[in-house]
SETORTOR-114237 format. One record per residue (C-alpha): residue number from 1; residue in one letter; x, y, z. Coordinates in nm, 3 decimals. Example, Ala and Ser with C-alpha at 12.3 -4.5 7.8 and 13.67 -1.06 7.14 Angstrom:
// SETORTOR-114237
[1; "A"; [1.230; -0.450; 0.780]]
[2; "S"; [1.367; -0.106; 0.714]]
END
This chain:
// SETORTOR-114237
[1; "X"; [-0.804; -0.943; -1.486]]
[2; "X"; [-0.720; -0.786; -1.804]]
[3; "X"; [-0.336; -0.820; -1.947]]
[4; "X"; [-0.276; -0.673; -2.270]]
[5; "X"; [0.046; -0.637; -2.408]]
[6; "X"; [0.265; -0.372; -2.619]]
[7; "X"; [0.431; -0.651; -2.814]]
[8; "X"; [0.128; -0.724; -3.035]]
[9; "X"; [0.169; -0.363; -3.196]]
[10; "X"; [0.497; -0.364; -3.136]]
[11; "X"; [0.588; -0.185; -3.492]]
[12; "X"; [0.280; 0.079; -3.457]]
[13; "X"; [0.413; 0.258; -3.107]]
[14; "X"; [0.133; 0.530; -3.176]]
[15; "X"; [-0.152; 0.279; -3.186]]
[16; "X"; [-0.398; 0.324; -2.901]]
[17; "X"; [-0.535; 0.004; -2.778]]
[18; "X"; [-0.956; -0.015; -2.592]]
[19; "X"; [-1.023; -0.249; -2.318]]
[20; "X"; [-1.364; -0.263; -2.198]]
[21; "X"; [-1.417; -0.387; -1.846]]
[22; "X"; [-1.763; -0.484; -1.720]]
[23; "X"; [-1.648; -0.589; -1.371]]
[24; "X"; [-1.759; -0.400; -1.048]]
[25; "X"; [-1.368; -0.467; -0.982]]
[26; "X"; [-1.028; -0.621; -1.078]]
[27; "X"; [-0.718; -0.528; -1.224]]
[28; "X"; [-0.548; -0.455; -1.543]]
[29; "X"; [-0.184; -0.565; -1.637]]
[30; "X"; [-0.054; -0.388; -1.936]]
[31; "X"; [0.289; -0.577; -2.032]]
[32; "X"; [0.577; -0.405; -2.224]]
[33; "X"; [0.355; -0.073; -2.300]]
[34; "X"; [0.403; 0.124; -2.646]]
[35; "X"; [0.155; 0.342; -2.787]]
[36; "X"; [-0.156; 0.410; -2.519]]
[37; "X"; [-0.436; 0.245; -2.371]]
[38; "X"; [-0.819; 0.335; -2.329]]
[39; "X"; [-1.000; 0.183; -2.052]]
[40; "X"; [-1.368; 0.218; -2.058]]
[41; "X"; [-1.558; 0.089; -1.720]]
[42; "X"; [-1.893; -0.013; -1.835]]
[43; "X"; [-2.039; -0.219; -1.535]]
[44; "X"; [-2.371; -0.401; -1.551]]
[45; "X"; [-2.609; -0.135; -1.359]]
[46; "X"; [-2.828; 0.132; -1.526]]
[47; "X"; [-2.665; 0.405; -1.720]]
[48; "X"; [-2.867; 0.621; -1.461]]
[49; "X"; [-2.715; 0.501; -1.177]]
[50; "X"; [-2.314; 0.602; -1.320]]
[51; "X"; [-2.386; 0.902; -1.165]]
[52; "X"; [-2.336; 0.766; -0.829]]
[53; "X"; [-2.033; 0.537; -0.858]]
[54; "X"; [-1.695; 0.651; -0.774]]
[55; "X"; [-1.379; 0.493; -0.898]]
[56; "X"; [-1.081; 0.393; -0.751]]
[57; "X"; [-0.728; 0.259; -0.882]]
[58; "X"; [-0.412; 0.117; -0.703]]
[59; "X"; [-0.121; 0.067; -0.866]]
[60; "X"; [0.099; -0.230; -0.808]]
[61; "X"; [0.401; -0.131; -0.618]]
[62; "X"; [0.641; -0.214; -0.922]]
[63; "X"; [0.409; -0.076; -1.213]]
[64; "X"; [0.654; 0.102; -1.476]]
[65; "X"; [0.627; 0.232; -1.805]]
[66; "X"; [0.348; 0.477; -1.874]]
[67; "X"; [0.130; 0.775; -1.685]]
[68; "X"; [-0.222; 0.684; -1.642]]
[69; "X"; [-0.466; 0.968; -1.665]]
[70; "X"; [-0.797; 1.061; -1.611]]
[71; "X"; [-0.960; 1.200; -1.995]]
[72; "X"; [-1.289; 1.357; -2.040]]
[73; "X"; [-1.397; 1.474; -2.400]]
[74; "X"; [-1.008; 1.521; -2.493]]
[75; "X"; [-0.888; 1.660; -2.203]]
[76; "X"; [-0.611; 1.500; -1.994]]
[77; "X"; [-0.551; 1.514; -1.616]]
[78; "X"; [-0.277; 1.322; -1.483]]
[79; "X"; [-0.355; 1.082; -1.199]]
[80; "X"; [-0.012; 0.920; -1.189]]
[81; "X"; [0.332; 0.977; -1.289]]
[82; "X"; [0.519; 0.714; -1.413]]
[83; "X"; [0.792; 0.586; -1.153]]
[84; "X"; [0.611; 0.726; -0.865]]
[85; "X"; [0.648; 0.499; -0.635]]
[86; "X"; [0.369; 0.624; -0.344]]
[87; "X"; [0.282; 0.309; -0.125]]
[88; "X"; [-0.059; 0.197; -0.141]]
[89; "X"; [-0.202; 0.532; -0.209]]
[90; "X"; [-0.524; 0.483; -0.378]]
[91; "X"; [-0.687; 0.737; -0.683]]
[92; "X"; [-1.040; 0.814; -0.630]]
[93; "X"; [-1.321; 1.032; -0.892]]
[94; "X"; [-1.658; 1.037; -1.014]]
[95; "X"; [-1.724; 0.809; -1.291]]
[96; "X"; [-1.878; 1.079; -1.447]]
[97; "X"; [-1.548; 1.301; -1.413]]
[98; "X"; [-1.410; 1.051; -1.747]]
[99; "X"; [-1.245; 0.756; -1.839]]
[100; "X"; [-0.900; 0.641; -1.766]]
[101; "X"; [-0.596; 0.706; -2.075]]
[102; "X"; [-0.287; 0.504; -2.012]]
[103; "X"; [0.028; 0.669; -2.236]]
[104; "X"; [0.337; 0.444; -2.221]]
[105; "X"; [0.632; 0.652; -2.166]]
[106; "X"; [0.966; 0.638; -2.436]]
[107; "X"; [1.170; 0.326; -2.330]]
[108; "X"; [1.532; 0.237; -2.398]]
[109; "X"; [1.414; -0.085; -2.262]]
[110; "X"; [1.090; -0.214; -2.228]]
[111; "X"; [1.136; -0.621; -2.179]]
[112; "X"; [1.104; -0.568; -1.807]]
[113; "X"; [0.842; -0.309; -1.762]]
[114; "X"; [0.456; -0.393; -1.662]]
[115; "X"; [0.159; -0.097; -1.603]]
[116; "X"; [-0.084; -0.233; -1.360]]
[117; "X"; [-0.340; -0.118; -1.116]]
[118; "X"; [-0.623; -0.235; -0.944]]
[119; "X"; [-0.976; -0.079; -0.968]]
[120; "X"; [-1.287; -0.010; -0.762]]
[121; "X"; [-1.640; 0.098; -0.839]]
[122; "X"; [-1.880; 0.160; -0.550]]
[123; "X"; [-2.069; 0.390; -0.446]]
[124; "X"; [-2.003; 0.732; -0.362]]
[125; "X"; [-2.139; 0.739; -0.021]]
[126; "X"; [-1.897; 0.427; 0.086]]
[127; "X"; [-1.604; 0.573; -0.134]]
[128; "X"; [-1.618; 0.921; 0.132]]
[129; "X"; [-1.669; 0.701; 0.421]]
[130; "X"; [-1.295; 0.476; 0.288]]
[131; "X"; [-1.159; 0.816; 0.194]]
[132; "X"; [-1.307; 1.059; 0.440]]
[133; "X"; [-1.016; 1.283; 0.535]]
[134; "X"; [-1.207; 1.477; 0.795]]
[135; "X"; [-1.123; 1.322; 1.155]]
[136; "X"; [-1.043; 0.969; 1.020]]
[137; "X"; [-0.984; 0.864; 1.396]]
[138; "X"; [-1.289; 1.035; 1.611]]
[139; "X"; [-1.510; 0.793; 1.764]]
[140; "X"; [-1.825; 0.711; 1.595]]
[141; "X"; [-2.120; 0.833; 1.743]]
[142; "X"; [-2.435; 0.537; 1.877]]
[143; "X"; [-2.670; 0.623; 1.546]]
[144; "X"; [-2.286; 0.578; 1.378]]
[145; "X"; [-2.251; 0.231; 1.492]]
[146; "X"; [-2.561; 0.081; 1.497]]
[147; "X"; [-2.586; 0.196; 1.118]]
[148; "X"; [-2.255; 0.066; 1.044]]
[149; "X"; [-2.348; -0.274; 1.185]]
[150; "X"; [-2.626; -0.294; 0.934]]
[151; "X"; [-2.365; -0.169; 0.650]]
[152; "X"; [-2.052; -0.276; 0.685]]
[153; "X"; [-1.900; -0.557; 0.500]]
[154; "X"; [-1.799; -0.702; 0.865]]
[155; "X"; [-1.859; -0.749; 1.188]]
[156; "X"; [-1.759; -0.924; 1.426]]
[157; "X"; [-1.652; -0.911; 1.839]]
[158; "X"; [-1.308; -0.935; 1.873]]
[159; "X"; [-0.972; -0.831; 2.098]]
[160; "X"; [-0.680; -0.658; 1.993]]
[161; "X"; [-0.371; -0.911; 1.999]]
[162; "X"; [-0.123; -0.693; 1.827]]
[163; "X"; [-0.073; -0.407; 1.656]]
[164; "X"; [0.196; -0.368; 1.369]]
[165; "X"; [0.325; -0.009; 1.229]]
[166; "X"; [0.422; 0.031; 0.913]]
[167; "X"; [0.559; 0.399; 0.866]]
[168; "X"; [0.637; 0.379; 0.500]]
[169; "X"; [0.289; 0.349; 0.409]]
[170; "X"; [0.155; 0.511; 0.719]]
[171; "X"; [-0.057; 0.267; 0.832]]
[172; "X"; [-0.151; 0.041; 1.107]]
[173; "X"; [-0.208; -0.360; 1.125]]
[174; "X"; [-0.446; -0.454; 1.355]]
[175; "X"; [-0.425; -0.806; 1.434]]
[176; "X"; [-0.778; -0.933; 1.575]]
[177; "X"; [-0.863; -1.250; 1.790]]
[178; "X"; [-1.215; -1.319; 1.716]]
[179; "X"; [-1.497; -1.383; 1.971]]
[180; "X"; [-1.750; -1.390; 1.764]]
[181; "X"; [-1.838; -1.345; 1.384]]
[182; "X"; [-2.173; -1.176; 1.250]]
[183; "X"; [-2.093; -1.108; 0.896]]
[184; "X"; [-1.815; -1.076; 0.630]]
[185; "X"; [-1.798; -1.066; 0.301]]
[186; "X"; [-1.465; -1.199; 0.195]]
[187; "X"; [-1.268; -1.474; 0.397]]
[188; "X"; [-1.053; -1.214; 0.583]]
[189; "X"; [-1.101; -1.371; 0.922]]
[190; "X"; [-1.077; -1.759; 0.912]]
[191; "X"; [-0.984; -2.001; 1.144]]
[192; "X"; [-0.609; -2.074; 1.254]]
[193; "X"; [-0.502; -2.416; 1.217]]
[194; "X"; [-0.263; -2.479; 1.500]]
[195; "X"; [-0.507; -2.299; 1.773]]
[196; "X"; [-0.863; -2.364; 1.642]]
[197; "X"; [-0.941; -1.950; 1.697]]
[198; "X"; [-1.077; -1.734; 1.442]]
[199; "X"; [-0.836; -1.454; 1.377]]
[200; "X"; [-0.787; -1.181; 1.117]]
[201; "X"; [-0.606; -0.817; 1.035]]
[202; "X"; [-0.796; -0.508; 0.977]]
[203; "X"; [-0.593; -0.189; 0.857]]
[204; "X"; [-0.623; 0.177; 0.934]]
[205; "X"; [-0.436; 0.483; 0.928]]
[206; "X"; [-0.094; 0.476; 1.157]]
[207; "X"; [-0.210; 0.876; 1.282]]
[208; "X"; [-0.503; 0.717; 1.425]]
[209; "X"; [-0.211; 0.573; 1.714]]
[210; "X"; [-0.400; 0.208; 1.745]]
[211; "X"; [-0.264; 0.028; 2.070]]
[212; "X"; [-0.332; -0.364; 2.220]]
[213; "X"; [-0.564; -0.330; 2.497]]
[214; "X"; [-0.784; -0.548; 2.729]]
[215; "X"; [-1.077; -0.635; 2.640]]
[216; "X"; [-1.359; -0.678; 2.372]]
[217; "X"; [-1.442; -0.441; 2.072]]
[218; "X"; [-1.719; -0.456; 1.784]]
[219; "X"; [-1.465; -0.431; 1.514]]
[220; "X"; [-1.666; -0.308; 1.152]]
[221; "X"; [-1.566; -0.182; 0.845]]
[222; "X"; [-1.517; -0.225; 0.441]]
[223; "X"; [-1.320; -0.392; 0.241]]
[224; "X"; [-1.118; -0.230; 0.028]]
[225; "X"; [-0.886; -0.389; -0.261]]
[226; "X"; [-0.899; -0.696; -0.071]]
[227; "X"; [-0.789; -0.536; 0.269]]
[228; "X"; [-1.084; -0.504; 0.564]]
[229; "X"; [-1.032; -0.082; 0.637]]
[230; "X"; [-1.159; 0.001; 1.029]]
[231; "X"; [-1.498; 0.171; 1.059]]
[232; "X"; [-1.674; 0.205; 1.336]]
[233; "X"; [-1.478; 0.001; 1.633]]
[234; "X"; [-1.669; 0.045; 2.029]]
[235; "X"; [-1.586; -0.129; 2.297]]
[236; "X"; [-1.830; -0.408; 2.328]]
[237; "X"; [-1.958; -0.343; 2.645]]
[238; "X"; [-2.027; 0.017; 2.488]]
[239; "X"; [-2.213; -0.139; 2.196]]
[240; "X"; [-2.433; -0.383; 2.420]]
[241; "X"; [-2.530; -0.052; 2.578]]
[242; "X"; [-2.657; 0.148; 2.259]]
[243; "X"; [-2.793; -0.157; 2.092]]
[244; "X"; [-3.019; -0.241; 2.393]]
[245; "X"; [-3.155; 0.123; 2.408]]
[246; "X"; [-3.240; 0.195; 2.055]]
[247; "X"; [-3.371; -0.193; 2.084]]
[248; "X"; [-3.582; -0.074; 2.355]]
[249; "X"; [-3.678; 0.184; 2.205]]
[250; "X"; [-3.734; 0.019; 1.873]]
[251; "X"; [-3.523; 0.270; 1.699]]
[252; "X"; [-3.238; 0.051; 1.580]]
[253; "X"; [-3.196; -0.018; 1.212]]
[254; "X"; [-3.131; -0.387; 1.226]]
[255; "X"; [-3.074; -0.668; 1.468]]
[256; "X"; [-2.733; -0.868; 1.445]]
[257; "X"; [-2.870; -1.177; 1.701]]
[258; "X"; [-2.764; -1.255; 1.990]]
[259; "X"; [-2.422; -1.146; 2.152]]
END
């Protein structure tokens, strides 16, 4: 986390202020903003491998007070508008597309008003597969699942307990009772106190028309600005099926253990 502040050049509102961030993610908070603010993303990986990495910002639902664009050898693309107040809509480009320039915007006021956005780098391959916006919902196909089971940052066996809509932001809440747990990579699902079962909730697009059901699915997927985003989800029986014939045929890419 990186929180700067306007008030420490309060009297030079032209001054333009460098962070450099070295983190694969995290956030910056840039209170009362004057002047502007260069943010140069230099993570720890080889120079060679920038080429790949994609980056992506969220801005906090209540950031104010300056545009934030995208700059490459002087030239200035705006990303976002001050006071645009999209819902979770997330900026992606290619790290080597340029840097990010943050210019506050004239205040009559600026005791209240706080710039701030979270950031991404990952690769570019998972940044499509988050952002793909080519058939979001279709159904993955078998050499599509069994990869994602080696890839995604979870897995687990699970039943759909609810679903919850959320139309401003045009997404979906799945609400998952685990069965079993292969892999995650942040606490999303944890066990409930009051019923000793694993649960968690795993977003995805509200188009994609997500219903309860009966039955077991292999839930995977990323994680995304802290949020687990749906990949690949078969029904389990489905999965058993597809796993057991490329296991048979020793064509799948990794084993998960037993079901």
């Amino acid at each position: 986390l990186s929180s700067p502040s306007g008030l420490t050049h309060e009297s030079h509102k032209k001054d333009v202020e460098q962070v450099y961030l070295r983190c694969s993610e995290g956030s910056i908070e840039w209170m009362y903003p004057t002047g502007a603010l260069i943010v140069n993303l230099r993570p720890n990986t080889s120079p060679a491998s920038y080429k790949h990495l994609t980056v992506c910002i969220k801005p906090f639902k209540d950031s104010a007070g300056a545009n934030i664009y995208l700059e490459k050898t002087g030239e200035l693309k705006l990303l976002v508008r001050d006071g645009d107040r999209s819902p979770s809509k997330v900026y992606c480009f290619g790290y080597d597309q340029g840097g990010l320039f943050i210019e506050a915007t004239p205040q009559q006021d600026i005791s209240r008003k706080i710039t701030g956005f979270q950031y991404e780098l990952m690769n570019k391959g998972v940044a499509s597969d988050l952002h793909t916006v080519s058939a979001p919902c279709r159904p993955c196909s078998d050499t599509e699942v069994l990869l994602a089971v080696c890839t995604s940052d979870f897995v687990i066996r699970g039943s759909i307990q609810d679903v919850t809509n959320e139309a401003e932001e045009q997404e979906s809440i799945i609400h998952v009772g685990v069965n079993k747990l292969y892999r995650q990579k942040s606490k999303v699902f944890q066990l409930t106190g009051e019923s000793g079962n694993w649960r968690g909730q795993i977003k995805t697009l509200l188009k994609c028309g997500v219903k309860p059901g009966d039955g077991d699915f292999l839930f995977t997927g990323r994680m995304h600005f802290g949020e687990a985003r749906l990949g690949c989800a078969p029904r389990f029986k489905d999965f058993q099926r597809m796993y057991k014939e490329a296991k048979d045929k020793g064509l799948n890419p990794c084993e998960i253990g037993p079901n």
